[in-house]
N, C-alpha and C positions, 0 to 999 in steps of 0.2 A: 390505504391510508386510513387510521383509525377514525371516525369518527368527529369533528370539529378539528382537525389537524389539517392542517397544508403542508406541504414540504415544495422548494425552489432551489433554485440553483444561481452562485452569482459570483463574478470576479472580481467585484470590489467589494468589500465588506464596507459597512458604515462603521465610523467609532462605536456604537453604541451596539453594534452586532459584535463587532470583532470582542469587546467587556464583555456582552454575554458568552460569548464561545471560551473564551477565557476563562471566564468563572466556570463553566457546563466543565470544561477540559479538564481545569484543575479539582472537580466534586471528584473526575473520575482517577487522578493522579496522572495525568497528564499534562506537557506545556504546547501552547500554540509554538510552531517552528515555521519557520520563513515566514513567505508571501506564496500560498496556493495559487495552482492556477485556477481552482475551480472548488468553493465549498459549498455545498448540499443543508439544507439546513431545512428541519421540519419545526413548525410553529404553531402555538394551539391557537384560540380565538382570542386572544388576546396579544399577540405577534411574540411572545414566550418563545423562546427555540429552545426545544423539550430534547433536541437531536444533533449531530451534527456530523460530518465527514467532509473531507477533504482530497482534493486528486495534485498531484503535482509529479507534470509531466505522467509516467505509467506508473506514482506507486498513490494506494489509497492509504492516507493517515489521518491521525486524530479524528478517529471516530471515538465519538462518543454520547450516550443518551441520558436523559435527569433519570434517577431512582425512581424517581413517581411514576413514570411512564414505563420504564424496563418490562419488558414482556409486550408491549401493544404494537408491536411492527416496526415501530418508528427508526432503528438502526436498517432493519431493510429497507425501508423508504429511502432512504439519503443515499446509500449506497449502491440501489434501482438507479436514481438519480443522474449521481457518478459514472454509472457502467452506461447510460444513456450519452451521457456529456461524451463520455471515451470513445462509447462506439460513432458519435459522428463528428469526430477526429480521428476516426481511422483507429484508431491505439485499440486494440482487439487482446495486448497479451499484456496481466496488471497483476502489482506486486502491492500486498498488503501487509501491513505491520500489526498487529494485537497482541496482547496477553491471553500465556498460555488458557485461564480459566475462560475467554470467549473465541477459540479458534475452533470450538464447536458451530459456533452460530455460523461462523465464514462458511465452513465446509460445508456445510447443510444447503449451501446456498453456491454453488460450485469451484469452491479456493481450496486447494491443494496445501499444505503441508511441506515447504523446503528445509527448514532450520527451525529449531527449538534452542532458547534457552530458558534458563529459570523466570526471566522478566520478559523474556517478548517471542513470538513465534513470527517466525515470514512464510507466508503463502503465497501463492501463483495462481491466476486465472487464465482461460486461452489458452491463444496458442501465436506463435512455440514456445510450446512447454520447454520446462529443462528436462525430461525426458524425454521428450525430440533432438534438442542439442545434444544429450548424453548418447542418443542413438546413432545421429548424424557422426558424432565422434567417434565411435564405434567400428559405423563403418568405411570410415576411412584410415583405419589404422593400419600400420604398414605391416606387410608379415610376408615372409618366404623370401628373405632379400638377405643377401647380407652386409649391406650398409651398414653402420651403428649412429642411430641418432640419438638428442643426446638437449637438454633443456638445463638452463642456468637461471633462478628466481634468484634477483638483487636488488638491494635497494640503490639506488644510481643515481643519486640523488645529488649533486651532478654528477654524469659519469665522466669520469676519470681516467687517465692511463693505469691507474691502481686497479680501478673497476677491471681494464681491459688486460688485462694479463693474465689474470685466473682463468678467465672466460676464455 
């Protein structure tokens, strides 16, 4: 932690924290979404939250840190933090949400790369990976049989006698 910064971790935010995370959120174009189970928040000496991250359930979001401070650790602080909060709740495999231009800083810091798009990338921490599950899948796949199996994706929304007849 830089230098006259703290960084903590807390499940109830104050109104006057949750304003700042808000204003921090939207510098970075981002919006506060739900109620976190658990946000990380780094602070200079003047209780300023220069930083901030979020865990809810295994995925980390709304990270974000003030322009002034960008470059001084302060997103690894929060999210040190996080991965502390996870691991003693057991929750060992974490999915993170950023833009494409900071999924450098994640990776450097060991999150994998799942999906890209032009606005948001998803990475993976832990384990089981999804190339554990792609491998687990792998190797239970059926072969030298001659059964023919066979998968129907629906939306069933209620399901139907309509639904059941194609199927």
């Amino acid at each position: 932690m830089p230098f006259g910064f703290t960084s903590r971790v807390t499940d109830r935010l104050t109104e006057h924290e949750l304003q700042e995370i808000r204003l921090l959120l939207d510098k970075n174009g981002l919006t506060f979404e739900g109620s976190p189970d658990f946000t990380a928040v780094a602070e200079d000496g003047d209780g300023h939250i220069a930083a901030t991250a979020s865990l809810n359930g295994n995925v980390i979001k709304m990270v974000a840190s003030d322009d002034e401070y960008r470059g001084a650790g302060l997103t690894g602080s929060v999210i040190t933090e996080l991965l502390r909060v996870a691991a003693e709740r057991s929750i060992f495999h974490l999915f993170l949400y950023t833009k494409p231009d900071t999924s450098d800083k994640f990776a450097s810091i060991g999150f994998r790369e799942l999906a890209r798009t032009r606005e948001t990338v998803l990475m993976e921490s832990g384990s089981p990976s999804a190339d554990d599950f792609r491998a687990k899948l792998s190797a239970e796949k059926f072969s030298g049989t001659d059964k023919i199996y066979g998968a129907a994706v629906m939306n069933c929304n209620p399901f139907t006698l309509g639904h059941r007849h194609p199927i």
